[in-house]
N, C-alpha and C positions, 0 to 999 in steps of 0.2 A: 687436220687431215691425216697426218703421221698416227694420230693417237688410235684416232679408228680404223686407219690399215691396221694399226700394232692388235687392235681388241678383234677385228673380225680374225685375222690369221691366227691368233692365239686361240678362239674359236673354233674355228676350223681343225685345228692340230687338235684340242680336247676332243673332239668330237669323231675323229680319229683314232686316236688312243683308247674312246671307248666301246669303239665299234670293232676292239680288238680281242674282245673276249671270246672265251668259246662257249659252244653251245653242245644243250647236251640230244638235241632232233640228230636224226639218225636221217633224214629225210637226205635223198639225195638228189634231188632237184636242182636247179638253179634261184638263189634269193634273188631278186632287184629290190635295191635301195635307190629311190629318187631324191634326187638331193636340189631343191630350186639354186641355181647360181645366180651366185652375186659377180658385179662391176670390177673386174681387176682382181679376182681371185684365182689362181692357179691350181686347174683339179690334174691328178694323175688317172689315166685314165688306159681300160687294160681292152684286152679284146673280148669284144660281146657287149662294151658300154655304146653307148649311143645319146646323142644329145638334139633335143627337140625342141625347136621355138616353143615359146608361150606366151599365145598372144598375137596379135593381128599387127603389130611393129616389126619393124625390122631388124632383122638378128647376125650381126655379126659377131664371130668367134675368131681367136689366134690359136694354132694350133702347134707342140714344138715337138720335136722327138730327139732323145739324145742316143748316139748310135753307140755311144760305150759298155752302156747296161741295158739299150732295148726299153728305153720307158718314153712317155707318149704322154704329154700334159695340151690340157684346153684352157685356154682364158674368155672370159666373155668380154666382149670391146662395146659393145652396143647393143639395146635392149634387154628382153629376157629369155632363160632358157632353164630347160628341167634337163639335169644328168643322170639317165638312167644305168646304174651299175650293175651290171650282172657280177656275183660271186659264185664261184664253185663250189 
């Protein structure tokens, strides 16, 4: 169980890291990246994301905000959900 927290988070972070490039669209729109969540994964999550059941289950989420730095994380506790991200 430890092994595959350890591969989905380590996932996660790559997956992060390469959504970190820049681009060269001059477009100044709003992108959404939807991201399907997983069970026990902690997303950060900023103003303008929004998170949507998927699926006719029931959808519990934990939500935490840390008042130091202003940052705002969801976890999925139960069933499934799509995290839609708006970036600027």
């Amino acid at each position: 169980m430890k092994r595959l927290l350890f591969v989905v988070l380590a996932f996660v972070m790559a997956a992060g890291i390469a959504g970190c490039g820049s681009s060269s669209d001059s477009d100044s729109s709003p992108s959404t990246g939807i991201i399907a969540m997983e069970l026990g994964v902690e997303y950060q999550v900023n103003s303008g994301d929004r998170v949507e059941p998927d699926g006719a289950d029931s959808t519990e989420v934990s939500v935490r905000h840390v008042f130091e730095d202003d940052t705002k994380y969801v976890t999925l506790l139960s069933g499934s959900a799509l995290l839609h991200q708006s970036t600027p």
